[in-house]
C-alpha positions as CSV (number, residue, x, y, z in Angstrom):
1,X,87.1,115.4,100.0
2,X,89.9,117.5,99.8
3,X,93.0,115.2,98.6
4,X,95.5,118.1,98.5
5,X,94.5,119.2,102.2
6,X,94.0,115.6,103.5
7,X,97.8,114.7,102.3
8,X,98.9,118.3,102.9
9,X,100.6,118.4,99.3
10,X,102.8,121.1,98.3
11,X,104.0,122.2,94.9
12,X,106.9,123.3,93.8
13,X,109.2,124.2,90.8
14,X,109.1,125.6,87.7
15,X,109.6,122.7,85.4
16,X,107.0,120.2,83.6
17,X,108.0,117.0,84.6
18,X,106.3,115.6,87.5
19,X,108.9,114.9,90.3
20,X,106.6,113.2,93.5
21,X,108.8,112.8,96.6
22,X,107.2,110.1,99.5
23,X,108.4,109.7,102.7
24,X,109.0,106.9,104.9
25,X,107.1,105.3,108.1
26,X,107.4,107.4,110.8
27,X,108.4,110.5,108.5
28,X,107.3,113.2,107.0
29,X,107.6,115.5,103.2
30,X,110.1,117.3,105.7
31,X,112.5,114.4,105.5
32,X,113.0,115.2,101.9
33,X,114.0,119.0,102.4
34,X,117.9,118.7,101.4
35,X,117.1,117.0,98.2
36,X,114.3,118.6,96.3
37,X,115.7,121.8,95.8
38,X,118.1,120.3,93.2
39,X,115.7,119.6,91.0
40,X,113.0,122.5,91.2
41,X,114.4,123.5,88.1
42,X,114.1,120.8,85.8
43,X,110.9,119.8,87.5
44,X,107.7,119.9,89.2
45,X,108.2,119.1,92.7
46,X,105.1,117.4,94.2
47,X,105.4,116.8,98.4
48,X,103.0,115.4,100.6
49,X,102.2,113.3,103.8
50,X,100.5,110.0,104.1
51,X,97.3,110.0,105.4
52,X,98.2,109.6,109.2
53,X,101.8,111.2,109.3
54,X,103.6,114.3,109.3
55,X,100.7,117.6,108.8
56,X,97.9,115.2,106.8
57,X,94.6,115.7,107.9
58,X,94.3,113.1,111.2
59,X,91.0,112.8,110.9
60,X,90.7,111.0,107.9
61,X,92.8,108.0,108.7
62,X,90.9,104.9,108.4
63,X,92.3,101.6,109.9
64,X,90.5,99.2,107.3
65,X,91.5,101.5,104.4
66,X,95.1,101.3,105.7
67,X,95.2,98.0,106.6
68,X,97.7,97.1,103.9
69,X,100.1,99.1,101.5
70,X,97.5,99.2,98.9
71,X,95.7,102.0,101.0
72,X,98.7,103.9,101.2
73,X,99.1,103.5,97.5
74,X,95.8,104.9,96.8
75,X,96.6,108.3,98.4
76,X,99.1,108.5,95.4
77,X,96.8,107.6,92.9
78,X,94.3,110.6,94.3
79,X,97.3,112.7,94.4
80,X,98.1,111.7,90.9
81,X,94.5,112.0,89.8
82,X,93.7,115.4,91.9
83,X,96.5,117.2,90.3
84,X,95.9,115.3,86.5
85,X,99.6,114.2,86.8
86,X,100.8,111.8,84.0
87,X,104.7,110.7,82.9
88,X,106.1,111.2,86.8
89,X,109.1,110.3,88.5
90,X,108.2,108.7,91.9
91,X,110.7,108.6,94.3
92,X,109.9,106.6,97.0
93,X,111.8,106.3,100.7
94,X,112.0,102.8,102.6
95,X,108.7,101.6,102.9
96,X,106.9,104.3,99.8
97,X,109.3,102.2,97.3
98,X,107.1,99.6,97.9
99,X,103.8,101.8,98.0
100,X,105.6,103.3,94.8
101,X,106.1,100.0,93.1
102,X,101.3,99.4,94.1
103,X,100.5,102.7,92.8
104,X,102.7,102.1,89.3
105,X,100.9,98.6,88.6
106,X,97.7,99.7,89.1
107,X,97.5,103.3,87.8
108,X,100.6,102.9,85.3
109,X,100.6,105.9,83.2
110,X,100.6,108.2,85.8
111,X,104.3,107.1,86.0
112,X,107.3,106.9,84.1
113,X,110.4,106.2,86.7
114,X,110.1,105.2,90.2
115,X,113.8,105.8,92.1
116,X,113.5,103.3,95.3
117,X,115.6,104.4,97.9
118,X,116.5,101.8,100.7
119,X,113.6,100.0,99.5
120,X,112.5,96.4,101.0
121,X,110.2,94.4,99.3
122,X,109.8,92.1,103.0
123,X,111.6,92.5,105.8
124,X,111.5,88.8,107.0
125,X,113.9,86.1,106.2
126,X,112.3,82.6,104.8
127,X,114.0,79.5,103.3
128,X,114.7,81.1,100.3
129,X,115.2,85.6,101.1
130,X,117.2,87.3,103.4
131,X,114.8,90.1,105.0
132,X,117.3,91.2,107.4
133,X,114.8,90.2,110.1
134,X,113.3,86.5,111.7
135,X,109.5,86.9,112.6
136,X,110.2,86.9,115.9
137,X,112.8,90.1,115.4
138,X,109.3,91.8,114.2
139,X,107.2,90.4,116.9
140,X,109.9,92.0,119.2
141,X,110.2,95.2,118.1
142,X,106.2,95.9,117.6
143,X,105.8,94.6,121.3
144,X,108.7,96.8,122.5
145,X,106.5,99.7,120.7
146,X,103.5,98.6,122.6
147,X,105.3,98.4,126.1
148,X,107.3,101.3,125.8
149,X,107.0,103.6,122.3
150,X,110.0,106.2,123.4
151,X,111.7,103.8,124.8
152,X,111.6,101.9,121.0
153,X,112.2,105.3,119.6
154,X,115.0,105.8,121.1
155,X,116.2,102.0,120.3
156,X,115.3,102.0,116.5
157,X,115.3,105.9,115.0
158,X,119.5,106.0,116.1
159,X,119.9,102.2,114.4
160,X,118.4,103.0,111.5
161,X,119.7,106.2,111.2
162,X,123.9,104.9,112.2
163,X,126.0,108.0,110.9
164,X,127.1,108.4,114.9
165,X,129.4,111.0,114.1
166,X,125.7,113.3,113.5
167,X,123.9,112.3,116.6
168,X,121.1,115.1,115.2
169,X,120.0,112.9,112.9
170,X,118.8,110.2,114.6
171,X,117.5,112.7,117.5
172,X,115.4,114.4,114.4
173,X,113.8,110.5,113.8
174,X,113.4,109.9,117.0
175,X,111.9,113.1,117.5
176,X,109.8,112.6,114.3
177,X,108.6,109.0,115.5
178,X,107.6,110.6,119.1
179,X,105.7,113.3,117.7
180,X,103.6,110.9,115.5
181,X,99.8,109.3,116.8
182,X,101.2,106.7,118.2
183,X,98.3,104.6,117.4
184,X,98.3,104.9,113.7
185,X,102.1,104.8,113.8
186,X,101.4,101.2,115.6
187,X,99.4,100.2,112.9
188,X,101.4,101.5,110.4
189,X,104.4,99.9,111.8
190,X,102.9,96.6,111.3
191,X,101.3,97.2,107.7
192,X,104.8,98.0,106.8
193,X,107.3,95.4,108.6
194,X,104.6,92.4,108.1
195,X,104.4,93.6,104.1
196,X,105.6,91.2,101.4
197,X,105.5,92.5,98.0
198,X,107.9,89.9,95.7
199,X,105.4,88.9,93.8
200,X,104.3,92.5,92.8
201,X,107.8,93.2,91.0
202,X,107.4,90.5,88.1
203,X,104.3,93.1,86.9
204,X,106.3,96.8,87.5
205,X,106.9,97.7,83.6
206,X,108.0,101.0,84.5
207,X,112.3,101.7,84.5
208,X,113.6,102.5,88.0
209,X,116.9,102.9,89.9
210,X,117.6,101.0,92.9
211,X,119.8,103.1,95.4
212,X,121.0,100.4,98.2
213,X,123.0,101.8,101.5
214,X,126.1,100.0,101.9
215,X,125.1,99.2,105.6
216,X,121.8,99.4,106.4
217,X,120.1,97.9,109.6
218,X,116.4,97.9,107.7
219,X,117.2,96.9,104.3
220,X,120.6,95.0,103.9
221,X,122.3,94.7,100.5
222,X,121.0,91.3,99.9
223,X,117.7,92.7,99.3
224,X,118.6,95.4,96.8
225,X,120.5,92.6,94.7
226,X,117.4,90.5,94.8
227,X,115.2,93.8,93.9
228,X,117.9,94.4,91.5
229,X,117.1,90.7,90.2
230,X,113.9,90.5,90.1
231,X,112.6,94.6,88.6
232,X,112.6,94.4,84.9
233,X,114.8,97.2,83.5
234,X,116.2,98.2,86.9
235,X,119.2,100.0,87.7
236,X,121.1,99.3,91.1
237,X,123.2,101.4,92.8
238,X,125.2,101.0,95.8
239,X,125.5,103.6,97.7
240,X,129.1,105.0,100.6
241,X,126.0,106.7,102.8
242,X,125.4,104.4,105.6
243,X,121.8,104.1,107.4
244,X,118.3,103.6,106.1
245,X,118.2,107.6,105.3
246,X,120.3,108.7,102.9
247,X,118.4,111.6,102.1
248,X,118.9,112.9,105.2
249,X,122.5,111.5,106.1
250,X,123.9,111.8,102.5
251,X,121.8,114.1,100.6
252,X,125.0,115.3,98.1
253,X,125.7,111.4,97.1
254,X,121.7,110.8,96.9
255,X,121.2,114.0,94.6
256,X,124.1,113.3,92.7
257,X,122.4,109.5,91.6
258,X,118.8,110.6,91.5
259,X,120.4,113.7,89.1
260,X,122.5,110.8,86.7
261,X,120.0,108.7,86.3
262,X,117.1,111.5,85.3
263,X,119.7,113.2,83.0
264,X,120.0,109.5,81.3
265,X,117.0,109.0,81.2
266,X,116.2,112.1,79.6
């Protein structure tokens, strides 16, 4: 199989240091087109699409293999493998922080940073977490997306997206959601809002930075403290930008952490 065709991966850049940029549900490598130009120089820019989204190869989605974020991980470890990538920087959107967080356990020197940007590591409240979501919130929302998939489009791409002021934004998701399969999006809807990954953090050995919106529908700040909390060696930022999609709504503020905390690092 071709993994570079199958994940439609593009390279760019002229430096060394492996920079892989992984989009969100419902997204695409295109999300990420206002911040990866910054650091093309300094780095080798790796983009790509899940299996299932954007302009990957449709046809080999598997529904058992993506059953669970581990799947989604695994298309980064082939990326990482196909391209002989060691010592990178993953930066990971919403729910690819998590798939970010799989990939550096299992496979862990193909990594040296992950940057987690509006990450979640589960979405639903219990006795002792704050989600930002009840079960039944979930249950809701994925049977809205059943009945009526614009109609939850248009409902959720403009929430997550706020910044009201640039109704092209959250036209762009909703456009970007609409345009998906909409029965792998289903599925991966699911995998991603029924995921709970706290117990996976303990074992991440790897640095990372923690960028938190400072009101965010999907991923309030109570979760980036307790990400913040419970990621050995983490960093945590709190960022003005508003929404789930700072890379999008506030790619000057995004670039400007991502490019402090690599130039630390360094």
């Amino acid at each position: 199989m071709d993994i570079l065709k199958r994940n439609n991966v593009i390279l760019l850049g002229s430096g060394t240091v492996p920079m892989i940029f992984a989009h969100g549900f419902g997204c695409s490598q295109h999300m990420w087109r206002e911040v990866w130009p910054a650091f093309e120089k300094d780095f080798k820019i790796i983009l790509f699409d899940f299996t299932g989204s954007g302009n990957s190869d449709l046809t080999c989605y598997n529904s058992e293999r993506y059953s669970n974020l581990n799947g989604y991980a695994e298309d980064v470890l082939d990326i990482c493998k196909a391209l002989d990538l060691k010592n990178s920087i993953f930066v990971g959107h919403s729910v690819s922080s998590m798939i970010g967080v799989l990939a550096a356990i299992k496979e862990p020197d193909f990594f040296q940073d992950l940057i987690l940007l509006a990450p979640s590591p589960s979405y639903i409240n219990d006795q002792t977490y704050q989600g930002g979501f009840e079960r039944k919130d979930i249950e809701d929302l994925l049977s809205m997306m059943e009945k009526n998939y614009e109609g939850w489009a248009g409902f959720l791409a403009p929430a997550m997206m706020k910044n009201s002021e640039n109704p092209a934004l959250g036209e762009e998701l909703t456009e970007s959601f609409c345009t998906a399969d909409r029965a792998i999006a289903k599925e991966f809807a699911e995998v991603t809002f029924y995921s709970d990954n706290r117990k996976d953090l303990s074992k991440v050995k790897h640095t990372s930075l923690i960028l938190q919106c400072s009101d965010d529908l999907i991923a309030p700040l109570e979760v980036g403290q307790y990400l913040h909390n419970n990621l050995t060696n983490s960093t945590f930022k709190v960022m003005q930008a508003t929404g789930h999609c700072p890379h999008m709504s506030a790619p000057t503020e995004t670039i400007e952490l991502m490019d402090q905390y690599v130039r630390r690092r360094k």
